[in-house]
Each structure stands twice: as C-alpha cells, then as structure tokens.
C-alpha positions as CSV (number, residue, x, y, z in Angstrom):
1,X,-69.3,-114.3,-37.1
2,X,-72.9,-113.8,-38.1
3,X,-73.8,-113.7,-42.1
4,X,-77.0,-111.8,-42.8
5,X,-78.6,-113.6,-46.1
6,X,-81.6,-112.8,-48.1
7,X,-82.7,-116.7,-46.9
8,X,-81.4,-116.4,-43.0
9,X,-83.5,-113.0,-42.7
10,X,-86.9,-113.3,-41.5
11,X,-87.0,-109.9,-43.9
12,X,-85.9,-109.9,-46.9
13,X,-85.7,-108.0,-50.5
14,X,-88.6,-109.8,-51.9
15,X,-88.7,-107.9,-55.5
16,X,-92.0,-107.8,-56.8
17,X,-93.9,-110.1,-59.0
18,X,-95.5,-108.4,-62.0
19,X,-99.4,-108.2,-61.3
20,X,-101.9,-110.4,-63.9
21,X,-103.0,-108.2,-66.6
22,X,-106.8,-107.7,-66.5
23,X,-108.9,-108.6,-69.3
24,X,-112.5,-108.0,-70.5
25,X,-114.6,-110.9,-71.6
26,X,-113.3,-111.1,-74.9
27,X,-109.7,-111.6,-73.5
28,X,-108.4,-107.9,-74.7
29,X,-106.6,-106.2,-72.4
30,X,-107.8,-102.6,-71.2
31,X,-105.5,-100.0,-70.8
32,X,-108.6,-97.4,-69.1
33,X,-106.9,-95.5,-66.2
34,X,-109.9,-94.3,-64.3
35,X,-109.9,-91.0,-66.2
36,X,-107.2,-87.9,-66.4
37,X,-104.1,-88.4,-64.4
38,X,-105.1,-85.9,-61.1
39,X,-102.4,-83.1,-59.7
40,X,-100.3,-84.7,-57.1
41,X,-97.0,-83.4,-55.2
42,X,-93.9,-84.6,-56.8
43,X,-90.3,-84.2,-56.3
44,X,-89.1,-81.2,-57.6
45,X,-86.6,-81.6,-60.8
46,X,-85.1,-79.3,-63.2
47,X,-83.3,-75.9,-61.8
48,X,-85.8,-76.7,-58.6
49,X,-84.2,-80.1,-57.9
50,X,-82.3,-78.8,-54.7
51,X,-85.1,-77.5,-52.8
52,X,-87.1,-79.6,-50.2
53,X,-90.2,-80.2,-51.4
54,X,-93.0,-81.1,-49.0
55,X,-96.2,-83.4,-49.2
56,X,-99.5,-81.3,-49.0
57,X,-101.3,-84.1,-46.9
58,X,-98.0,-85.0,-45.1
59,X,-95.8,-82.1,-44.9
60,X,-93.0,-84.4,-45.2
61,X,-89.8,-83.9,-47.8
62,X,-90.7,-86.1,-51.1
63,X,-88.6,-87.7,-52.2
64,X,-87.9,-89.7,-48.7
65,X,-88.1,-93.2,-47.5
66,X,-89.7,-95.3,-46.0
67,X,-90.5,-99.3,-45.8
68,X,-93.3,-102.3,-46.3
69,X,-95.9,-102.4,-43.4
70,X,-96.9,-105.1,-44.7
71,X,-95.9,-108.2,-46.3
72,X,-97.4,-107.8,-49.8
73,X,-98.7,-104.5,-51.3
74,X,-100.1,-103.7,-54.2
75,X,-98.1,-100.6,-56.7
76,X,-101.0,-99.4,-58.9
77,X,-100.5,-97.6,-61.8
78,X,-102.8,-94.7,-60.5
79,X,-103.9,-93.1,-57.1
80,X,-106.9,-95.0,-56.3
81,X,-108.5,-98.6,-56.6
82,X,-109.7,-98.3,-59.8
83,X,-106.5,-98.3,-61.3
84,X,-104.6,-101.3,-62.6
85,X,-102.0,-103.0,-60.5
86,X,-98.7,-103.3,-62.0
87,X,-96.6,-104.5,-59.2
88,X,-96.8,-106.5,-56.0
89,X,-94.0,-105.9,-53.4
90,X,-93.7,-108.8,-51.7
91,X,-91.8,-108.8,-48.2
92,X,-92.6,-106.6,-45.3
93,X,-90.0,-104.0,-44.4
94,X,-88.9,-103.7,-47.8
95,X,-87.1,-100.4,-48.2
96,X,-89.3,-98.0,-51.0
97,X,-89.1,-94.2,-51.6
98,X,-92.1,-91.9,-51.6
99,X,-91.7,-89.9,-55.1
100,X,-95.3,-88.1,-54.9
101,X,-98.4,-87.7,-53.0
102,X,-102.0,-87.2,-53.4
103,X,-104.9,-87.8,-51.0
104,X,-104.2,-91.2,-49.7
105,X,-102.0,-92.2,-52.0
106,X,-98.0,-92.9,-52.1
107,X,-96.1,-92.9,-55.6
108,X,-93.2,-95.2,-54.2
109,X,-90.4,-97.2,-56.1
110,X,-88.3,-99.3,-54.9
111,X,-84.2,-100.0,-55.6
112,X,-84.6,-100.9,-59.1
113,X,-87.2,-97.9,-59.7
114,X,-89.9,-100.2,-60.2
115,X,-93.0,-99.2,-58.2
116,X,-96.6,-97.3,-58.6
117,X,-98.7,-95.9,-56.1
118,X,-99.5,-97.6,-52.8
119,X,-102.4,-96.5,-49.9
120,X,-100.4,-94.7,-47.0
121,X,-102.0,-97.8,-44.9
122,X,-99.5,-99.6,-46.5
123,X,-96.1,-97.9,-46.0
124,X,-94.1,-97.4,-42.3
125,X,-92.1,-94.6,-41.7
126,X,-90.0,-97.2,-39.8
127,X,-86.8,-97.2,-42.1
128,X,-84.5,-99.9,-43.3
129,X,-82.1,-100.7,-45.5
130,X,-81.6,-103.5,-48.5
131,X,-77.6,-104.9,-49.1
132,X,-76.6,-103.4,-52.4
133,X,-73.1,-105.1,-52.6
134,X,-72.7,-108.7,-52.8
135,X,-71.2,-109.1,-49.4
136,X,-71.4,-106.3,-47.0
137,X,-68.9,-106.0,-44.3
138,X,-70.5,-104.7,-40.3
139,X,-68.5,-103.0,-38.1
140,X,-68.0,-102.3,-34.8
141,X,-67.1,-98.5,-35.8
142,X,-67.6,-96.5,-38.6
143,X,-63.9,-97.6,-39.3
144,X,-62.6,-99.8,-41.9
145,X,-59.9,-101.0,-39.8
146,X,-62.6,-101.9,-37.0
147,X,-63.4,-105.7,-35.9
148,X,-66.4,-106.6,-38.5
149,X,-69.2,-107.8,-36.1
150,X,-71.3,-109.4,-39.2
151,X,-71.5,-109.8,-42.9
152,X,-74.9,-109.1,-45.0
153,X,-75.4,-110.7,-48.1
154,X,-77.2,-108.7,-51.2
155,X,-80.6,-108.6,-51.0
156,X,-80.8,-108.4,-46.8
157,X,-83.0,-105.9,-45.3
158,X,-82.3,-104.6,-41.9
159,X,-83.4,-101.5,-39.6
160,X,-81.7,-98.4,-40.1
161,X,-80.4,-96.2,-36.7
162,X,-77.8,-93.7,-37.1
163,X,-75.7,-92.3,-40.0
164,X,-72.5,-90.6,-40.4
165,X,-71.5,-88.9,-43.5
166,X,-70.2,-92.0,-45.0
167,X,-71.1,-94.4,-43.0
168,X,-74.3,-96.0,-41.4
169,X,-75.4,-98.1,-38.0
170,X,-77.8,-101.2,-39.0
171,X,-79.4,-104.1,-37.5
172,X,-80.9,-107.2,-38.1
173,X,-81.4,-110.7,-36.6
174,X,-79.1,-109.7,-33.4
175,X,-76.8,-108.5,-35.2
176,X,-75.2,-105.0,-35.7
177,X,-73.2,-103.2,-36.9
178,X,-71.5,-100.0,-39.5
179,X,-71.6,-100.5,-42.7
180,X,-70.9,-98.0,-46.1
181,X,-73.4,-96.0,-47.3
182,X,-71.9,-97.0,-51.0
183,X,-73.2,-100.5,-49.6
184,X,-77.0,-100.1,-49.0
185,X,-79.7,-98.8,-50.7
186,X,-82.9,-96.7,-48.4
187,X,-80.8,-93.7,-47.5
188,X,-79.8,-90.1,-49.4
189,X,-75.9,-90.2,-49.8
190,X,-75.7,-86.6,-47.6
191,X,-78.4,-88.3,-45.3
192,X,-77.1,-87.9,-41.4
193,X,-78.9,-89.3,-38.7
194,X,-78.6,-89.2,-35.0
C-alpha cells in the first residue's frame, strides 16, 4: 500500500514563511500602503452570502479555488507591487482560494486563512487538494467498506478529478484513489464534479 506524505510528495503543503519587514534607513518600519485601498470584487457576505458572485475581469464565482503555478509566490498586503509582502507561499500546487479580484490581482488565502493578494500569473486553475486529517484513507470507491488503494498523510497535496456529494477522487505520485471531503481541504462541501 502506497502512503502519500508531505516528505514522499514531490508537492507538498509548504505553509508560508512570513516576508522580512521593510525598513527605512533609520531602521523604522513603514506601514505606507501605496495609497487608499481601491474597489475590488469580493465575496458576497451578509443576507447576499448565497448568491454567486462573479469576478469583473474573470467572470468566474469568487470565492473558488485554485492552486500555486509556481513554487514560491509572493501574498502582498495590497493589489499591486508597491505593496508590502506579508507572506510567501512556498510549494507549487499549493491549494489557495480566490476571495476577491481587481485588475491583475488575486486576494487568495490559503487553509489556515493566511494569504494576501497574488498576480493572476501566479495562480493555476488546475485544482488540488491538501490532507486535512492526520491520516487519510483512498479508496477504490466512494465506499467506506471499499479496498483502500493508498493512505495520505496531513499536509499532502494531490490533484483533484471528480466529486460526489461526500466524497472525492484524488491523485498523486501514482496513486489514487476516494477519499472524504471531511478529509481535504480545496473544495466547497456541496462542490460536485464530473
């Protein structure tokens, strides 16, 4: 039987590393933001919360997911370069979910909710998944009673493919398999895929 680990995957749940503050010459730190913060999509909330809510530059639902393109990117605290960075996510294909939009820019946040806006160059809409539980049973069918194919340890990633109600498919490292939604983290809970 295989056993998915955060060290066995080529991919894995790499957390983030809090970014050096900046400092002027005199060694104060500057808390300037680039200017007023500018109107951006976000997900609705409130009596609005269960309405789809689409990206003006993407048309895509917000909240969604999506993962790392790359295998460190930078979470600023604001939409563009002149904003502090707060947060480095560190491992490609790193699950994160897109809370707003504006321009170029992704406000994204990852399992923990830590996160900050990242350039779209940065983010796939390939999807995957991060182990949530400390040991998380695959099987061969959505079916607790099926043969288990693989175990995941917390802190994997692997690709999403389809979901179920309760259950999803997921791969990694040649290995497949269902596992609990309850499980993973990088899909809604009413999420079904085909």
């Amino acid at each position: 039987m295989t056993i998915l680990s955060a060290t066995f995957l080529t991919l894995v749940y790499g957390h983030y590393s809090h970014a050096q503050e900046s400092a002027d010459e005199s060694g104060i730190l500057s808390d300037e933001d680039s200017g007023p913060a500018p109107e951006m999509d976000l997900a609705p909330a409130g009596k609005d919360a269960g309405k789809v809510k689409l990206g003006s530059n993407t048309n895509l639902p917000i909240p969604r997911f999506v993962s790392l393109k790359t295998s460190a990117g930078n979470a600023r605290r604001g939409p563009s370069l002149s904003h502090r960075i707060d947060w480095v996510f560190k491992h490609r294909g790193m699950p994160l979910k897109v809370t707003a939009e504006y321009g170029n820019w992704r406000r994204v946040e990852d399992r923990d909710g830590a996160g900050g806006w990242v350039h779209y160059a940065l983010i796939s809409g390939v999807r995957t998944v991060v182990i949530q539980d400390a040991v998380a049973d695959l099987h061969a069918k959505p079916d607790d009673t099926s043969a288990i194919t693989a175990r995941a340890e917390s802190g994997a990633i692997l690709h999403l493919g389809k979901c179920s109600l309760n259950w999803c498919d997921i791969r990694a490292d040649g290995a497949e398999g269902w596992v609990k939604k309850s499980a993973i983290w990088g899909v809604d809970p009413d999420e079904i895929r085909d």
